[in-house]
Phi, psi and omega in degrees: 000103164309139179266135124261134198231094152097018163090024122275127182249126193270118155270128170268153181246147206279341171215142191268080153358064159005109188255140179303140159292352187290311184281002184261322177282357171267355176263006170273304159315324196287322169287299170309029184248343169312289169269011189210083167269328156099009166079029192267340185246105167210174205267141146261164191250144132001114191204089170236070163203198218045222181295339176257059173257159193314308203276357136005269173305308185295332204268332154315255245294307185304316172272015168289304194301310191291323184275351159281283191293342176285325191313283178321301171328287196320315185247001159081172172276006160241018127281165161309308204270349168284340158289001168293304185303305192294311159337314177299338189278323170311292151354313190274317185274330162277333176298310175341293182276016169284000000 
C-alpha cells in the first residue's frame, strides 16, 4: 500500500535492510567526537627544558648524521649494513635542503 506525503509517494517495503554494525557505530563516534575529544588537541605552553630543550634535539640529530656517515665510511658499500648506511644518507640529505 503506498503512503502519500507531501505529493510523494512512498512504497513500503516488505524487508528491512539489516544496517552494518560497522556503520552504526562510525556514526555514534562521529556524533560524539565533537564533543568528546579527550583533551588530545589543546594548546600547550612553551617548554624548554628536559628532554625538549633545544640543544637536546639538536645534539640527536647532529649525532644521527655523525653516526650515518661514519658508518657508511667504516663498512663501505658491500655489506648489508653499509648499503644499509648509504641509503639511509640519500634521504637524509635531500631532507636536509627542503
Amino acid at each position: 500500500m503506498p503512503i502519500r506525503t507531501l505529493g510523494i509517494t512512498f512504497a513500503l517495503c516488505r524487508c528491512i535492510r539489516p544496517v552494518p554494525l560497522g556503520a552504526v557505530a562510525a556514526l555514534l563516534l562521529l556524533g560524539a567526537s565533537t564533543c568528546c575529544r579527550a583533551g588530545i588537541d589543546h594548546m600547550l605552553s612553551y617548554d624548554n627544558s628536559g628532554i625538549w630543550k633545544r640543544n637536546y634535539q639538536e645534539f640527536l640529530e647532529y649525532g644521527l648524521i655523525t653516526a650515518e656517515v661514519g658508518g657508511a665510511v667504516w663498512e663501505g658499500g658491500e655489506t648489508r649494513l653499509g648499503r644499509t648506511f648509504w641509503t639511509s644518507i640519500d634521504p637524509s640529505t635531500t631532507e636536509s635542503h627542503a
